[in-house]
N, C-alpha and C positions, 0 to 999 in steps of 0.2 A: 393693197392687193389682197384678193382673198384667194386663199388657197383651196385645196380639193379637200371637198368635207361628203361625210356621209354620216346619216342619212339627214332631213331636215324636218322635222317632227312638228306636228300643230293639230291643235285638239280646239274650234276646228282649224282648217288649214287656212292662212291669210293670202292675201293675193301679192303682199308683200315676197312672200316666198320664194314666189317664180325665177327672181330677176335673178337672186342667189342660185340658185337647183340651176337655171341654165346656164351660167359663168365659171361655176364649179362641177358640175355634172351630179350634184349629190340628187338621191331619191326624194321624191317630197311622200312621206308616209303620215297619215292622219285620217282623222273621222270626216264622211263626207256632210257637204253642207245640208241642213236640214231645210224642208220646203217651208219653213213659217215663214219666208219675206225678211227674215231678219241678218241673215248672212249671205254671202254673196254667191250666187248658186253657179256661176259659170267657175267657179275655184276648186278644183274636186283634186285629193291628193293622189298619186301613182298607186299607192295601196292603200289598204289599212293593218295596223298593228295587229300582231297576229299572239293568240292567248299565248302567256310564259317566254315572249320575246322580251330580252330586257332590253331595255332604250332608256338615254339620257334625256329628262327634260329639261332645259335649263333657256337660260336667257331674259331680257330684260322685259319685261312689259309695262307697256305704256299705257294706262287708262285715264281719260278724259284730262290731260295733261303732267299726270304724275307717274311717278313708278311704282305701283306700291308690292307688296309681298302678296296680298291676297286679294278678293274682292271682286268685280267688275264694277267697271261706267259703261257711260252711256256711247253713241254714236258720238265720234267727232266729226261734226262738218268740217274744220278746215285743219285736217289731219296733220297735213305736210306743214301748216307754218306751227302746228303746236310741235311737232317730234325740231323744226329750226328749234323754237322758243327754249325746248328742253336741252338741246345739245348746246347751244350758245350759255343756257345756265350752267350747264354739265362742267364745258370749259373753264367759265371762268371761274368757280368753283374750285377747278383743277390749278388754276393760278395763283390762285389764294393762297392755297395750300403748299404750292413751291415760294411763294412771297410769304406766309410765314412761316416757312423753316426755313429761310436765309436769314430773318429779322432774328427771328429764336437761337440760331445755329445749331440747331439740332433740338428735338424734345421728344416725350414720349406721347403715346395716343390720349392719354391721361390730359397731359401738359397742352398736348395740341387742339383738340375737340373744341373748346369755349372761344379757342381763337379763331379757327377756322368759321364756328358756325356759332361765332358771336349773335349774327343775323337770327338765329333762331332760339327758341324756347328752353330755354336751362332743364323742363321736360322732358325734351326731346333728343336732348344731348347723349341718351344712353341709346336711341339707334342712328344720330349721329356719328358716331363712333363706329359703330359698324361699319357705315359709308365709308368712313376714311377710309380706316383699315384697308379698305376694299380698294380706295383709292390709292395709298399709299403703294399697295401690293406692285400695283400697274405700275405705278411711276417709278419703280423699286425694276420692272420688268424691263420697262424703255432704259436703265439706269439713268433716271433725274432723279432719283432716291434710293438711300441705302439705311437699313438699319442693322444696329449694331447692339447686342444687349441689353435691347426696347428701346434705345434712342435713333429717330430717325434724322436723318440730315441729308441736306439739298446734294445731290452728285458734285453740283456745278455750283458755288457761290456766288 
């Protein structure tokens, strides 16, 4: 369920927005769409940001299938099944991660990282880490995880 949020912020504003701002009543504030063809010009936000207003940017972004911190991609043509493809990895991911700290009984993000994301690059293991954390947090939120003097462990066995 989402609750009443304000305001809903996007530089530019996506069309995704809308369905949020109408459910929740929040403003949609953002840059309007530019005339090159390249953004979607029926999407124009309630306002624009106004100089020395402070506003939260935050949230996930999805480019050409990944999430990254920085950067842009290209156009996704088939938007909706990449943002499935990403939330279906997001999950199980998420199950990993409770499947091993039941296996481990507890570890720390140190101990946990190579396990969870054995699948990936021993490189890549230092923003790995991050992830978890990040993941941990949530599932720490839902209580399916608790940590206790950096060890973390399954809520539920």
């Amino acid at each position: 369920m989402i609750s009443r949020m304000t305001p809903i912020v996007g530089t530019p504003v996506s069309p995704l927005a809308s369905r949020p701002a109408e459910r929740t009543g929040a403003r949609v504030i953002g840059l309007p769409p530019t005339d090159d063809g390249r953004q979607d010009a029926t999407v124009a936000p309630q306002r624009q940001p106004v100089d020395g207003e402070r506003l939260l940017f935050t949230g996930d972004h999805v480019l050409e299938g990944v999430s990254p911190v920085t950067l842009h991609g290209g156009v996704m043509e088939r938007g909706k099944d990449i943002l499935a493809a990403l939330r279906a990895h997001r999950l199980a991911r998420e199950e990993k991660v409770l499947r091993s700290l039941r296996r481990l009984a507890g570890a720390t993000l140190d101990e946990l990282t190579p396990v969870v994301y054995d699948d990936a690059a021993v490189e890549r293991h230092r923003w790995a880490w991050l992830t978890l954390e990040e993941q941990l947090i949530k599932l720490a939120r839902e209580c399916r995880a608790s940590e206790r003097d950096g060890l973390w462990r399954p809520s539920h066995p």
